[in-house]
C-alpha positions in Angstrom: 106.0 80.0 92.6 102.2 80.3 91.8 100.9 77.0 93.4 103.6 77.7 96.7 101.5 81.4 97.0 98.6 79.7 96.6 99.5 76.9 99.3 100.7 79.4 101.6 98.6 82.1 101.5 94.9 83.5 101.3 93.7 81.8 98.2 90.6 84.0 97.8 92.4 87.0 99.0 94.2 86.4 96.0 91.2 85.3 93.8 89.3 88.4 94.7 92.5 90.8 94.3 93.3 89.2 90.4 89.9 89.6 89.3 89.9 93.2 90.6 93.2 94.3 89.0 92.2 92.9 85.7 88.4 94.4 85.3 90.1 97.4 86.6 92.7 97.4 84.1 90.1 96.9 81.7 87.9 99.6 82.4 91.0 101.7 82.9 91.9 101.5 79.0 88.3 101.9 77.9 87.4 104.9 80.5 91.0 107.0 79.2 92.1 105.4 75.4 90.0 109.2 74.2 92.0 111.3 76.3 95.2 109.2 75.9 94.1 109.9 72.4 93.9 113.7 72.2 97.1 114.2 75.1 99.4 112.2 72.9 97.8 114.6 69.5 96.4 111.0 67.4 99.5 109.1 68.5 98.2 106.3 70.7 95.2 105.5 72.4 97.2 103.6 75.4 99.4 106.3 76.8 97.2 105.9 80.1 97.1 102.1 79.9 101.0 101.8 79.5 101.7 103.9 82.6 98.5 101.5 84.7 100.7 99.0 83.4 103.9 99.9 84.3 102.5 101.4 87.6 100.7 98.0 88.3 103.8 96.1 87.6 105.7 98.1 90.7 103.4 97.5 92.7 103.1 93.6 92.4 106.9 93.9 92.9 106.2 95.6 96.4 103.4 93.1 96.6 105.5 90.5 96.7 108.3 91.8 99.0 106.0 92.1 101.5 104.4 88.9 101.3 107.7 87.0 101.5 109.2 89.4 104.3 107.7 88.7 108.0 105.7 91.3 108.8 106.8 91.3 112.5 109.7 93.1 111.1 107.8 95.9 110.6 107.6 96.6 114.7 110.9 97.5 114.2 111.0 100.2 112.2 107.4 101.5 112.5 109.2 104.7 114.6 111.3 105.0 111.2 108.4 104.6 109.2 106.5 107.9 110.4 109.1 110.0 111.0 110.0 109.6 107.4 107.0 110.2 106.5 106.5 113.4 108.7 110.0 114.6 107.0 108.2 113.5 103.3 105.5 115.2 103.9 108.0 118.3 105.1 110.0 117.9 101.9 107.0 118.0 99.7 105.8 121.0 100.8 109.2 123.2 101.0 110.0 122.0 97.5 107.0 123.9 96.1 107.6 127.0 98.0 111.7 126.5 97.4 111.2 126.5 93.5 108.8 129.6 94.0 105.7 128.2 93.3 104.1 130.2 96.2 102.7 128.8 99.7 99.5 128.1 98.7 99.9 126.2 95.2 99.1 122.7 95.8 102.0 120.6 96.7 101.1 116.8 96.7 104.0 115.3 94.9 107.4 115.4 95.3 109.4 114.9 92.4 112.8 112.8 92.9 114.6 112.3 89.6 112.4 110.6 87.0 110.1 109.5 89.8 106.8 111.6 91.4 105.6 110.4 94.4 102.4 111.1 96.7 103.6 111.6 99.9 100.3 111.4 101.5 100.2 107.9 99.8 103.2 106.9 102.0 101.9 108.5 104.9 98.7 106.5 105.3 100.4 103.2 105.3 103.3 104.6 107.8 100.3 105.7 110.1 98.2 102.3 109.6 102.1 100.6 110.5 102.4 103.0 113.7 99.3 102.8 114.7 99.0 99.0 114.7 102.3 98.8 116.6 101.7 101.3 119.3 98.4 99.6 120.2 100.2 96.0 120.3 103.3 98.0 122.3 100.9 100.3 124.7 97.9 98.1 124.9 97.8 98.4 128.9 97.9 101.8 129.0 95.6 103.2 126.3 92.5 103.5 128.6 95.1 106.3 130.3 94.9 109.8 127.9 98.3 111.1 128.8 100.2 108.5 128.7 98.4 106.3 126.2 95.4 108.0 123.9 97.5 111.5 123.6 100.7 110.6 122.0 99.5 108.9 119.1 96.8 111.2 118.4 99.4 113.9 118.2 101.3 112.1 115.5 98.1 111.9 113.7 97.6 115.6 114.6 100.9 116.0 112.5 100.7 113.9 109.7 97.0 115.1 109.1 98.6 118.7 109.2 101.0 118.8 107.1 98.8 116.9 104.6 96.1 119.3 104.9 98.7 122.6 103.7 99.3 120.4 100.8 96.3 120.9 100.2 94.5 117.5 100.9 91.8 117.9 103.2 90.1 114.5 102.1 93.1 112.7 102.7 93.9 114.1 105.6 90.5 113.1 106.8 90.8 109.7 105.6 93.8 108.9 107.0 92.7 109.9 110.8 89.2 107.9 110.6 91.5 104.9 109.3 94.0 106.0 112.8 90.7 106.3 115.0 89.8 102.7 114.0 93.2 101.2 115.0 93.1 102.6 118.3 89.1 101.8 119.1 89.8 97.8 117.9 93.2 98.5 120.1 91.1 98.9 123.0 91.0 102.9 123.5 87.9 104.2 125.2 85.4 105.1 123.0 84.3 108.2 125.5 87.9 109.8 125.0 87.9 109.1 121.1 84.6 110.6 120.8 86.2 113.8 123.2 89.2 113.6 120.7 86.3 113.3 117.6 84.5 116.3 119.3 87.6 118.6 119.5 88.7 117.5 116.0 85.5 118.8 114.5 85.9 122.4 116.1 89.4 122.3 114.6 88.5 120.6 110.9 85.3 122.2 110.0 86.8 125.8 109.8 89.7 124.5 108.5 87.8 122.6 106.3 85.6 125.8 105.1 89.1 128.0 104.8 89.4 127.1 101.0 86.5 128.4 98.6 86.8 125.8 96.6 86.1 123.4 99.5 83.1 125.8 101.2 81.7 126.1 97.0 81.2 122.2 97.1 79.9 121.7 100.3 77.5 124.7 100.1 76.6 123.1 96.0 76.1 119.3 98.2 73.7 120.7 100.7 71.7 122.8 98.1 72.8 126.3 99.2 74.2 127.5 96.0 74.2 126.7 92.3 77.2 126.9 90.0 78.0 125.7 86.7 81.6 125.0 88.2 80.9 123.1 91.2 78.1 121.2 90.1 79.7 120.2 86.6 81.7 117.0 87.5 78.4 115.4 90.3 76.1 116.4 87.3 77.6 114.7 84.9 78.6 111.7 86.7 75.2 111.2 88.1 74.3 111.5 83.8 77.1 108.8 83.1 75.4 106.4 85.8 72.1 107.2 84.4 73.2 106.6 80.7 74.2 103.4 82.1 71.0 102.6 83.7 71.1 98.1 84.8 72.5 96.6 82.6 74.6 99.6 80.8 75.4 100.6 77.5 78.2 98.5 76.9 82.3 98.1 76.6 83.7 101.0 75.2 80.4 102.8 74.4 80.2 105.6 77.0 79.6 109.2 75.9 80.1 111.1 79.1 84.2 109.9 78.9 84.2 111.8 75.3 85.7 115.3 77.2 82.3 115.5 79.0 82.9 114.4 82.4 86.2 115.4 83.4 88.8 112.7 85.0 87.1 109.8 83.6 90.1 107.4 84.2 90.8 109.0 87.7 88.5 109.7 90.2 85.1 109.2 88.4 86.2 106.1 86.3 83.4 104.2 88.8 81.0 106.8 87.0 82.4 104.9 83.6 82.1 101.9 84.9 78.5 102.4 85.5 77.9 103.9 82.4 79.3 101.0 80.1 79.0 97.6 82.4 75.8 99.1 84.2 74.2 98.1 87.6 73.8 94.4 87.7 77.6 93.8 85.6 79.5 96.5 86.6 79.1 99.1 90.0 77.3 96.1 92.1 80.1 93.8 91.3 83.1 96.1 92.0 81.7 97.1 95.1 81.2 93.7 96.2 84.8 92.4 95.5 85.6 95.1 97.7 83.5 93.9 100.6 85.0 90.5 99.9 88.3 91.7 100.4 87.4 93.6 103.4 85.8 90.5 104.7 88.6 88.1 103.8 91.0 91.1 105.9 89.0 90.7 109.0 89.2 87.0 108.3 92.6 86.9 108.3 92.5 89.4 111.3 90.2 87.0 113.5 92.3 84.4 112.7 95.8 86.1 113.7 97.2 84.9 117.4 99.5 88.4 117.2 97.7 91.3 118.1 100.3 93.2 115.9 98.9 91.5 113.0 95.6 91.7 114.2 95.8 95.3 114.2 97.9 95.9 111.1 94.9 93.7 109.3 92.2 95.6 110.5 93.4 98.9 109.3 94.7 97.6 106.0 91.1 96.2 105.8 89.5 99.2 107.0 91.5 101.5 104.6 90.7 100.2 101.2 86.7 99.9 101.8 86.5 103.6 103.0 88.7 104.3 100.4 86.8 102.5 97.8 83.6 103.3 99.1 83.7 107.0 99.7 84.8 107.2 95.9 81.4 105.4 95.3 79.6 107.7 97.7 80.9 111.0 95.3 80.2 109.5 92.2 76.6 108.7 93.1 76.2 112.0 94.6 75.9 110.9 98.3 79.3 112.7 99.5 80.5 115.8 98.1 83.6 115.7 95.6 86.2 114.6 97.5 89.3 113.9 95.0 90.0 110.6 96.6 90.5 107.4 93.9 88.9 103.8 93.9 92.0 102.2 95.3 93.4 99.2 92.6 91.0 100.9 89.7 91.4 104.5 89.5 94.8 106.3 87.1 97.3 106.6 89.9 100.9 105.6 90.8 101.8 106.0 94.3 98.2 104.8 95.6 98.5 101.7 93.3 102.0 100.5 94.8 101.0 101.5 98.4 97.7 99.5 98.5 99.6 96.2 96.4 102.4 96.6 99.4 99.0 96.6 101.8 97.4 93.5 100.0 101.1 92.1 100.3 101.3 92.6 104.1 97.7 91.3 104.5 99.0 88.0 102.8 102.0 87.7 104.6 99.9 87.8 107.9 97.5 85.3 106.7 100.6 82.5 105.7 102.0 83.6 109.4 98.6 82.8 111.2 98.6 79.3 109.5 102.4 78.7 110.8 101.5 79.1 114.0 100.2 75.3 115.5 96.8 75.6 113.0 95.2 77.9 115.6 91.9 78.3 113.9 90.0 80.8 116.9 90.0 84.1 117.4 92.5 86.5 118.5 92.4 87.3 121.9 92.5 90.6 121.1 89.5 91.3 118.8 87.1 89.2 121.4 88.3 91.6 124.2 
């Protein structure tokens, strides 16, 4: 099965993806084996490494249903797609407020059975899906608002919504730049998106400044306020980093991880990363196998004669460097905390099987774009 994938499909897509999944497994056990420690009281130091495993091993499952199921099939049910994740997102949300936890509790998971899932997770690949299929289905009518621009920008309207009362405001956010970027390579004019950016702004900034934990970081990011609360997790990141220094203080010797910078396995394992591997073995590298996966996504993009898969691999592309470099940006101290993970690296469950079922989908299209007479030139519809 090994050498047919590797016949058939991206070979350094592949490459690039392995190496990532194992330095991040890596890093994983050696950023949470102290907390696994003290949460399981002395029993194990690989309670948080089991469930990366376990999580991991899912999503290579869905990883490789996608890659062996054509993803032209997926124009079918793209219309399924976000209406179930509109009613997800619905569900997760009356759960919380059904089992009296209160409207304005946060509300990101729903739990069914055994199993939690983040429905914001399934969200953003239903809207990369949608969006990639309404482009390739509308394409002669997006430069019309009404008809073409408005209805999928009120879907995203939706979906950002309801993800924003979970609370998720940085999702939310993330998953309508990654929407904007579908419809601009689609071929929407860039003077309506930026009257659609424009009215979003007027909308999102006081919704953004609603919560006071949310006004307390950005206030703390631009220097208008101190607090031990808000500035605790930057400061002692930006200390991680720095204990690092270039070439870092080695595997399994950082400090900050030791209950002094909170989440270390999560969203500030880059931090960790930095701290043990340092700058020239372990930040610059994991932000440059991200590039060369974005890279190989365009690629495979370029490469695609099906606008539908042209589309769908520009947003899958688009969606795991934002992802992974936003989470960079906050650990560094160039974004405020935002709460979003390093996609394929950071402690998570439903983000890790979503973007393997992405890196599945981006394979599939670059075995389909080889079956098709060995057209080796650009899609038509990246050069207009």
């Amino acid at each position: 099965m090994i050498d047919i994938i590797i016949q058939r499909y991206d070979r350094q897509l592949l490459i690039y993806l392995g190496i990532l999944a194992v330095v991040g497994t890596v890093m994983l056990y050696s950023a949470s084996w102290y907390e696994s420690f003290a949460n399981s009281n002395g029993r194990t130091d690989m309670l948080f490494l089991q469930g990366h495993l376990k999580r991991m091993l899912v999503g290579i499952f869905f990883l490789f249903g996608f890659l062996f199921l054509d993803y032209r099939r997926l124009k079918e049910v793209a219309s399924y797609m976000i209406a179930g994740a509109i009613f997800l997102l619905i569900m997760t949300k009356a759960a919380f407020i059904i089992n009296g936890m209160g409207w304005s509790k946060p509300a990101r998971w729903l739990y069914i059975g055994p199993f939690t899932i983040q429905t914001s997770d399934i969200a953003r690949m239903a809207v990369i899906i949608y969006m990639a299929y309404y482009v390739d289905k509308k394409r002669e009518k997006l430069k019309d608002f009404q008809t073409g621009l408005l209805p999928p920008l009120g879907i995203l309207t939706i979906i950002m919504g309801l993800i924003v009362i979970q609370p998720d405001f940085s999702t939310a956010a993330m998953i309508g730049v990654i929407g904007i970027i579908v419809l601009f390579i689609g071929g929407v004019r860039l003077s309506q998106l930026s009257l659609a950016g424009a009215a979003s702004l007027l909308v999102g900034i006081p919704v953004l400044m609603a919560k006071q934990y949310r006004r307390d970081r950005i206030f703390y990011y631009l220097g208008l306020t101190e607090g031990q609360g808000v500035s605790y997790q930057p400061n002692q990141s930006l200390i991680s980093l720095g204990n690092g220094g270039v070439f870092g203080a080695g595997l399994g010797n950082s400090i900050e991880k030791n209950h002094f910078l909170p989440t270390p396995h999560t969203d500030f394992i880059f931090s960790i990363i930095g701290e043990e591997l340092g700058l020239i073995l372990g930040t610059i590298p994991i932000l440059t196998l991200f590039l060369l996966i974005f890279f190989r996504g365009l690629k495979i993009a370029g490469e695609c004669t099906d606008p539908f898969g042209v589309f769908l691999a520009v947003g899958i592309s688009f969606n795991l460097i934002l992802y992974a470099f936003v989470n960079a940006a906050v650990v560094t101290g160039l974004f405020p905390v935002t709460g979003l993970p390093m996609p394929l690296v950071s402690y998570g469950g439903s983000g890790m099987v979503i973007n393997m079922a992405m890196i599945g989908i981006l394979l599939n299209i670059s075995q389909a774009r080889r079956s098709v007479g060995g057209n080796r030139g650009r899609s038509p519809a990246l050069n207009g």
